[in-house]
C-alpha positions as CSV (number, residue, x, y, z in Angstrom):
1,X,28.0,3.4,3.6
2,X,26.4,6.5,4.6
3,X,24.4,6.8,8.2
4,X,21.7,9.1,8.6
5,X,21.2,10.5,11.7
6,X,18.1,11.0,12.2
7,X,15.9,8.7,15.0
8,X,12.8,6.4,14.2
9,X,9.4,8.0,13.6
10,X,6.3,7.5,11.4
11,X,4.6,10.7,9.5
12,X,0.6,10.8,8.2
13,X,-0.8,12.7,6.1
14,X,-3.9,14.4,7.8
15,X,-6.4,15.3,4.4
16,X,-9.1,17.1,6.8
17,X,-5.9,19.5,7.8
18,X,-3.3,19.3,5.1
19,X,-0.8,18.7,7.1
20,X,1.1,15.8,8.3
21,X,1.3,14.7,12.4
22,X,4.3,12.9,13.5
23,X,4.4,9.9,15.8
24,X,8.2,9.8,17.5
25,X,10.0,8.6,20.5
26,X,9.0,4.7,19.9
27,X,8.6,2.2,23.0
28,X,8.9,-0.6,21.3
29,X,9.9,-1.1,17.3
30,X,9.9,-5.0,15.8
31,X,10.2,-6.2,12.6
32,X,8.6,-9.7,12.2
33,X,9.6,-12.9,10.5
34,X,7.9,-16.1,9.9
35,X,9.3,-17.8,12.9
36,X,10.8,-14.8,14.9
37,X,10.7,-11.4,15.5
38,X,14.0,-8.9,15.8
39,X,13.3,-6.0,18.5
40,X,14.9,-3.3,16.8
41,X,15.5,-1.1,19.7
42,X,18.1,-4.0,21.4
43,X,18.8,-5.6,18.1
44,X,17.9,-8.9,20.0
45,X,16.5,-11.6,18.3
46,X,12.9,-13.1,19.9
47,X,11.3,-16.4,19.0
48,X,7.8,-15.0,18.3
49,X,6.0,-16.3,15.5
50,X,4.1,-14.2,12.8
51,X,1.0,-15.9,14.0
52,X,1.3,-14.5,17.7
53,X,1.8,-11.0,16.1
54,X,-1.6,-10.9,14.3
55,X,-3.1,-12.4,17.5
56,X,-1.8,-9.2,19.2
57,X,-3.8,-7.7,16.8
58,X,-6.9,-8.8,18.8
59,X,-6.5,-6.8,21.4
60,X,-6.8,-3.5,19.3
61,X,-10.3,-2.6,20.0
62,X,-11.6,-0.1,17.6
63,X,-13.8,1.4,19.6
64,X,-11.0,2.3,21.9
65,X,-8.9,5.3,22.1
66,X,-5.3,5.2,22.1
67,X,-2.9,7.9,23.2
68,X,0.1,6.1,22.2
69,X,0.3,6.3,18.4
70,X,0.3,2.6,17.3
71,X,2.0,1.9,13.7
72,X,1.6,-1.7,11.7
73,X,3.2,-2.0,8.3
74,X,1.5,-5.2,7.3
75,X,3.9,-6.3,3.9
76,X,2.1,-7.9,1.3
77,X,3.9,-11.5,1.8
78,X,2.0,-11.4,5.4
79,X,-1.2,-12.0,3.0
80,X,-0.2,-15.2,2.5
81,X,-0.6,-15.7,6.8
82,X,-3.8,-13.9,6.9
83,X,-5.1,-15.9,4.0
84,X,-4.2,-19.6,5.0
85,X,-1.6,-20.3,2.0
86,X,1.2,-20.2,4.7
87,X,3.6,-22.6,2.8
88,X,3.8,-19.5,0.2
89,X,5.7,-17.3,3.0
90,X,9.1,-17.6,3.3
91,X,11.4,-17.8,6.5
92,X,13.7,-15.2,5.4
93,X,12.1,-11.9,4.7
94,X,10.1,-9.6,6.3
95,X,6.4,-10.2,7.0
96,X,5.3,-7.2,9.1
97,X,6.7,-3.9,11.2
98,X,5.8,-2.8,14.4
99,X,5.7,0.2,16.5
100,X,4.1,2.1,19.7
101,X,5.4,5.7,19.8
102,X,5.8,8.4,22.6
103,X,5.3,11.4,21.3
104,X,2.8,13.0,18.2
105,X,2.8,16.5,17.5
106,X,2.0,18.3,14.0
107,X,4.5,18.1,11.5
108,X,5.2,20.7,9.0
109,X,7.3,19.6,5.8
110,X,10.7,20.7,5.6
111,X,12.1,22.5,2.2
112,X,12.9,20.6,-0.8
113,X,16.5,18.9,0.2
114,X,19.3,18.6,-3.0
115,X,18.2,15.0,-3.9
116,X,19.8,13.8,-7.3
117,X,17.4,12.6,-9.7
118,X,17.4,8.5,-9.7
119,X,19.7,6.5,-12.2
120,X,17.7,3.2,-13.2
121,X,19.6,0.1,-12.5
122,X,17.2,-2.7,-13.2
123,X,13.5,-2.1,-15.2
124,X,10.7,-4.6,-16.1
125,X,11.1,-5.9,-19.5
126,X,7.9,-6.2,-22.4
127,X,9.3,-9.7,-23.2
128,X,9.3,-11.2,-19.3
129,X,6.2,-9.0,-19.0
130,X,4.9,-10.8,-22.5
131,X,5.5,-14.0,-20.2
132,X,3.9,-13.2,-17.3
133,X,0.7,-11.9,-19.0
134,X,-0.1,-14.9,-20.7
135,X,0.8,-17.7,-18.3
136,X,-1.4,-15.5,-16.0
137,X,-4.0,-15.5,-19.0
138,X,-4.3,-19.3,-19.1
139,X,-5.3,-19.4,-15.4
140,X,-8.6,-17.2,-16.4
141,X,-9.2,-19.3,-19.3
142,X,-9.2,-22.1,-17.5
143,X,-11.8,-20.8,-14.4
144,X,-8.7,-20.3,-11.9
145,X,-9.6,-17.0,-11.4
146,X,-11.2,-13.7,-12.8
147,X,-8.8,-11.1,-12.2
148,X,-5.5,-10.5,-11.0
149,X,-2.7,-7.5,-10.2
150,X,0.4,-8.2,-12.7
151,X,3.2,-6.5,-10.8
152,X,6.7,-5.8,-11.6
153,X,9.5,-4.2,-9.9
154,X,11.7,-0.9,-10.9
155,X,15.0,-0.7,-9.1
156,X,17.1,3.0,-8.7
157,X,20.7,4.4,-7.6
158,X,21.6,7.3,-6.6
159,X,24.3,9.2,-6.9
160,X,24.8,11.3,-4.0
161,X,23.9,10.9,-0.5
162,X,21.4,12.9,1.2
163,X,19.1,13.1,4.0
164,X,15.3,11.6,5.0
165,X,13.8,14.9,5.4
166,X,15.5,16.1,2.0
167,X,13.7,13.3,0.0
168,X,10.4,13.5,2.3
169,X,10.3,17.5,1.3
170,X,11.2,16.5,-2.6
171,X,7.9,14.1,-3.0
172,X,5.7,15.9,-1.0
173,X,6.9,19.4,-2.1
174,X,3.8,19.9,-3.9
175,X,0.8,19.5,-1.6
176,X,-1.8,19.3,-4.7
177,X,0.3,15.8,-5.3
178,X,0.4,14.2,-1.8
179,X,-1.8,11.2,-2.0
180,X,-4.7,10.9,0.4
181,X,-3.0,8.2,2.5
182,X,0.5,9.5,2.1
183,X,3.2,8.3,4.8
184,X,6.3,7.1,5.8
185,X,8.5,5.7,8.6
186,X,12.6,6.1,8.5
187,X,13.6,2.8,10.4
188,X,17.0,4.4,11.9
189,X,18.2,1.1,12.7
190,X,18.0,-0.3,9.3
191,X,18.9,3.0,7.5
192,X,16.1,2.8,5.8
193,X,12.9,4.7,4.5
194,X,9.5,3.3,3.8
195,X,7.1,5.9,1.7
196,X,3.7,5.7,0.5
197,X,1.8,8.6,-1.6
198,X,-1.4,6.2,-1.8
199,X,-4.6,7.5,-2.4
200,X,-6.3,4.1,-1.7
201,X,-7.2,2.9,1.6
202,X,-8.0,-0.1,3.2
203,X,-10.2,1.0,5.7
204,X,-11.4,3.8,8.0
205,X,-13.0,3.4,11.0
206,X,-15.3,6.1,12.1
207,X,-17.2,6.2,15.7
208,X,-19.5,8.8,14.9
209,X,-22.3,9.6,14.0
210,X,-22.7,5.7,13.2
211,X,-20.3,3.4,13.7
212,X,-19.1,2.4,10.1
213,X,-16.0,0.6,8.6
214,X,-14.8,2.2,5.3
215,X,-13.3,0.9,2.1
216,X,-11.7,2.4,-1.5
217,X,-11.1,0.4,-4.1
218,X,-9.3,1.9,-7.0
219,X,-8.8,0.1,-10.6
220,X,-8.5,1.5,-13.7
221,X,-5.9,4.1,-15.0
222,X,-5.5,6.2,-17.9
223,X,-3.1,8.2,-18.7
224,X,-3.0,12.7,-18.6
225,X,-0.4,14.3,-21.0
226,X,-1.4,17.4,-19.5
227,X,-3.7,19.4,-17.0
228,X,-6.1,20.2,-20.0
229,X,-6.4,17.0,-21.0
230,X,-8.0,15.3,-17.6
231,X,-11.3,15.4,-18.5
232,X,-10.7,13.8,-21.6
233,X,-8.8,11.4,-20.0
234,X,-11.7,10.5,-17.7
235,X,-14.3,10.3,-20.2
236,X,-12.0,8.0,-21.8
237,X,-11.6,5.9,-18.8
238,X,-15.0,6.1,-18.1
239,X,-16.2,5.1,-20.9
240,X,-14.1,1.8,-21.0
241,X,-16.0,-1.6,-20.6
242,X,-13.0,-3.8,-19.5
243,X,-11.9,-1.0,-17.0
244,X,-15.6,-0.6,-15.7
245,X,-15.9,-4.5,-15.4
246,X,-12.5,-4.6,-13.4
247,X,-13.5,-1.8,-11.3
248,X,-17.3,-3.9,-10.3
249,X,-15.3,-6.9,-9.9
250,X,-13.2,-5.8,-7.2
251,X,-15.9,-3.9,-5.3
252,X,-17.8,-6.6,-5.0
253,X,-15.1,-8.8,-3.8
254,X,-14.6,-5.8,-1.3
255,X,-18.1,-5.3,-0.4
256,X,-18.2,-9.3,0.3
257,X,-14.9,-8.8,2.6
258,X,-16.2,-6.3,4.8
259,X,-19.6,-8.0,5.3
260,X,-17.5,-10.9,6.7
261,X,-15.9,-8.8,9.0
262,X,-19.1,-9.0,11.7
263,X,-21.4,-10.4,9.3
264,X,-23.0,-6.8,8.9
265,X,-23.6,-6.5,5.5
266,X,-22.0,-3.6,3.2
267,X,-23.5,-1.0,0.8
268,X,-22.0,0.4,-2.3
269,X,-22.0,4.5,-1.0
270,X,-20.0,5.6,-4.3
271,X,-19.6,3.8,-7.8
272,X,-16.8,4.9,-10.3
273,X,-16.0,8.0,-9.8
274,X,-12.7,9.8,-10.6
275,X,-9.4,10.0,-8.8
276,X,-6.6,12.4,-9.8
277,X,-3.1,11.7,-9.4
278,X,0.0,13.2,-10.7
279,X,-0.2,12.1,-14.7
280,X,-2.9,9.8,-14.4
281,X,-6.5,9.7,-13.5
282,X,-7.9,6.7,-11.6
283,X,-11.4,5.2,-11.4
284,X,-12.7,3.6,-7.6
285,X,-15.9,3.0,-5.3
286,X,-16.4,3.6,-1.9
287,X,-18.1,0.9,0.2
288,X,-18.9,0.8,3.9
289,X,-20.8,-1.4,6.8
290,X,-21.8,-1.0,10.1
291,X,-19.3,-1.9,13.0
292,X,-20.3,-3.2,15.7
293,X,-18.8,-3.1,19.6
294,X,-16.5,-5.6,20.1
295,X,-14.9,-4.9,16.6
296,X,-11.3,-5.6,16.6
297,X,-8.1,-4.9,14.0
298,X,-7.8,-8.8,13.7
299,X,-11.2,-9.0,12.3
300,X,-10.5,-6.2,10.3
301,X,-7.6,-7.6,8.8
302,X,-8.6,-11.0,8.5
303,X,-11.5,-9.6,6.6
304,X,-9.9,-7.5,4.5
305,X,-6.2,-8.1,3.9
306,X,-4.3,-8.3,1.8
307,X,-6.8,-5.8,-0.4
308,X,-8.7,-7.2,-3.3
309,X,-7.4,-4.4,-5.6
310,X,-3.8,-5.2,-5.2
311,X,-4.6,-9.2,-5.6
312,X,-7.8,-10.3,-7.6
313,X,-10.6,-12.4,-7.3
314,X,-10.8,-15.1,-5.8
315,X,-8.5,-13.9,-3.5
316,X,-7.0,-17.1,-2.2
317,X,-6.1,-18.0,-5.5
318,X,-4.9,-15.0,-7.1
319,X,-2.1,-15.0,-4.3
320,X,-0.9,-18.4,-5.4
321,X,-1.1,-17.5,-9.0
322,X,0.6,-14.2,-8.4
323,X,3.8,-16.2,-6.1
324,X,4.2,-18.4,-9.4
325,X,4.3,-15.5,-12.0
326,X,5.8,-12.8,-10.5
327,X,9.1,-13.9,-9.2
328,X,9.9,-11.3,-6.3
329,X,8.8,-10.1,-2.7
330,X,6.4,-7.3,-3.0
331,X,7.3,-6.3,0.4
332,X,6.6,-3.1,1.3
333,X,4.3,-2.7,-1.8
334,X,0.5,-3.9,-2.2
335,X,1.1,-4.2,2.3
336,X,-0.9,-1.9,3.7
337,X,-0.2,0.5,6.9
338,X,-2.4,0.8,9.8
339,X,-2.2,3.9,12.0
340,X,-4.3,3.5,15.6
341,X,-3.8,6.9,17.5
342,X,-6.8,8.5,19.7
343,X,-10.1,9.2,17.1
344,X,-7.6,7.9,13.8
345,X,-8.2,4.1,13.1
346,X,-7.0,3.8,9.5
347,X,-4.7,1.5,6.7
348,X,-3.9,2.6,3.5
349,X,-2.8,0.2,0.5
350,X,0.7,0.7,0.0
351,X,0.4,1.9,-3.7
352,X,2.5,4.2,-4.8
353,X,5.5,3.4,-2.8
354,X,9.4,3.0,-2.3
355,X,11.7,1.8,-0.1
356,X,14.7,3.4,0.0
357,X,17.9,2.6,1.5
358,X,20.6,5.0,2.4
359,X,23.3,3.1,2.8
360,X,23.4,2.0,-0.4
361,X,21.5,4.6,-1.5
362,X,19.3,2.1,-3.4
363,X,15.5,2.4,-4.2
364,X,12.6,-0.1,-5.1
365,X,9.6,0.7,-6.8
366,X,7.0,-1.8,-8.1
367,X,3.7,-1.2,-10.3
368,X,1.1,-3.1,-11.8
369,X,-2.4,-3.4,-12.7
370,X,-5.1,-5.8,-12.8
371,X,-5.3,-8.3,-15.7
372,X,-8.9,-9.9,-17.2
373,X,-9.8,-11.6,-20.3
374,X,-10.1,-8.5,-21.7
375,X,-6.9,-7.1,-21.3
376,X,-4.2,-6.1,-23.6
377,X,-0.2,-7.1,-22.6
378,X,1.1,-3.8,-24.5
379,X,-1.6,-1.7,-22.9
380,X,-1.2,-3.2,-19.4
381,X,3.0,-3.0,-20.1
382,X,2.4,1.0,-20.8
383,X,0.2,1.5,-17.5
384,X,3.0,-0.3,-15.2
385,X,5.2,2.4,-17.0
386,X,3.1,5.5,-16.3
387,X,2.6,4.7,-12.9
388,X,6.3,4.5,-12.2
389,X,6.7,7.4,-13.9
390,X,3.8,9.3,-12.0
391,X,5.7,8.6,-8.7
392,X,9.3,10.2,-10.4
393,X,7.2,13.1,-11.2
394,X,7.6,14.2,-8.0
395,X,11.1,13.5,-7.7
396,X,11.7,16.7,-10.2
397,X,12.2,20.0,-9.6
């Protein structure tokens, strides 16, 4: 087993700067279970339910500033809290991470580390895919539901050991490729590494010039073959009915979330416009309301969470759908990560991620995309493909 020695700390990528800020030095670090919570910086376990964690959540006023940096990695199986289908979560996994930090100070990169290039040990195949697809293709025949995000999980070895920072500096080498909402925490006292290069948030919260809660729904994904070919790409995307239809779906179901927030209702501010990303080229929206005082995370997340691009329509339903089909813990994955530190009030959708663990030197990645009646199981197969290979794209030299 190999032990890194670096200490716990979260990083964020800063878009306005194009540079990263560090949080460090945590106070307090839990990760949360259905019926208990582990403080990871005694390695005591506490009986403190999931449900008193999000009620904590209350007391994060948005309006607020913070100076400590506080860092929430909400996993996607904590949806099934948020979302009243509670019999869905289980008692043995993790639901959520937690952490207030010290210090914060600008981070740049370090150089690309030696980081062997990732054996696979376990992919997705088109005949459980085949499966999945159509069991999941019954439930919209029948009225069930309208959409939902077919996931599957990649699993990786590697062969050598190496460090954090080395495999931080590797994915984010290129700063053309670092995702809008890229960041990560190393968990020293798991050994472990959480990484998102998402381009998709949650939400933003902004304080000025008008108080307004942001959100960025992404669907629809074609694949580049090269640089010269993006614009083709995109008119091809474009141009798509069933990728079009997905995309309106899923903003609406988002536009409806955040008006339930405060009951403010939301506006459509950008419609299908394109998204770059290393080999592919996405399609999303932008949508936004007006916050009111008072406004707190809870609310936020109770509106919003788990996002409607990473689950389907209607929500409640798509989850339970989803825990029948899918057969694994997202995790990590299709979570999201909130950030509260001074003016930043932010959470990404954890698209685009790994976790990685370097005592076994071990890494998960899971991709998907969102099925309808007009979907193809070949088509949909090939895009959970690309996007895995997207993310290994930045894994080469």
């Amino acid at each position: 087993m190999t032990k890194v020695n670096s200490q716990t700390y979260s990083l964020f990528y800063l878009q306005d700067k194009g540079r990263f800020v560090k949080f460090s030095a945590p106070t307090s670090a839990y990760i949360i279970y259905k019926s208990f919570r582990i403080n990871l910086l005694t390695g005591t376990r506490e009986n403190i339910e999931v449900q008193d964690f999000l009620s904590r959540l209350e007391d994060i006023k948005l309006f607020n500033n913070f100076d400590n940096a506080h860092v929430f990695h909400l996993f996607y199986e904590v949806g099934y809290i948020v979302e009243n289908c509670e019999e869905l979560a289980k008692e043995n996994i993790p639901l959520a991470m937690e952490f207030v930090y010290q210090n914060s100070a600008m981070f740049d990169l370090p150089k690309s580390g030696e980081v062997p290039t990732p054996e696979p040990v376990q992919y997705p195949s088109f005949k459980k895919y085949k499966q999945q697809f159509r069991k999941g293709r019954e439930k919209l025949l029948n009225g069930d539901c309208y959409q939902f995000n077919l996931t599957s999980p990649f699993f990786f070895k590697f062969s050598q050991s190496f460090s954090p920072e080395d495999f931080i500096g590797k994915v984010w080498k290129n700063k053309n490729k670092i995702g809008a909402f890229a960041h990560c925490t190393f968990v020293s006292e798991l050994n472990q590494l959480f990484l998102s290069n998402s381009p998709e948030c949650l939400f933003q919260f902004k304080r000025s010039p008008t108080p307004t809660i942001y959100s960025m729904p992404i669907k629809g994904t074609e694949a580049v073959l090269s640089n010269g070919d993006r614009n083709k790409a995109w008119q091809k995307l474009k141009s798509c009915k069933k990728n079009e239809a997905e995309l309106f779906m899923i903003t609406d179901l988002v536009r409806n979330d955040l008006t339930r927030i405060q009951l403010s209702p939301s506006i459509i501010c950008a419609k299908k416009q394109a998204l770059n990303v290393p080999g592919i080229v996405h399609q999303f929206s932008i949508v936004k309301t007006h916050a009111m005082r008072g406004l707190n995370l809870l609310q936020v997340i109770k509106g919003l969470f788990p996002g409607g691009s990473i689950t389907g329509a209607p929500k409640r339903n798509v989850l339970k759908i989803l825990k029948s089909l899918e057969g694994y813990d997202r995790g990590f994955y299709c979570g999201s990560t909130v950030a509260i530190h001074k003016n930043m009030k932010a959470a990404s959708i954890n698209i685009r991620s790994c976790e990685l663990d370097f005592g076994s030197l071990e890494m998960k990645y899971c991709s998907g995309g969102g099925i309808t009646l007009g979907s193809n199981e070949a088509s949909e197969f090939d895009e959970t493909y690309a996007k895995m290979e997207s993310f290994l794209q930045l894994l080469k030299v």
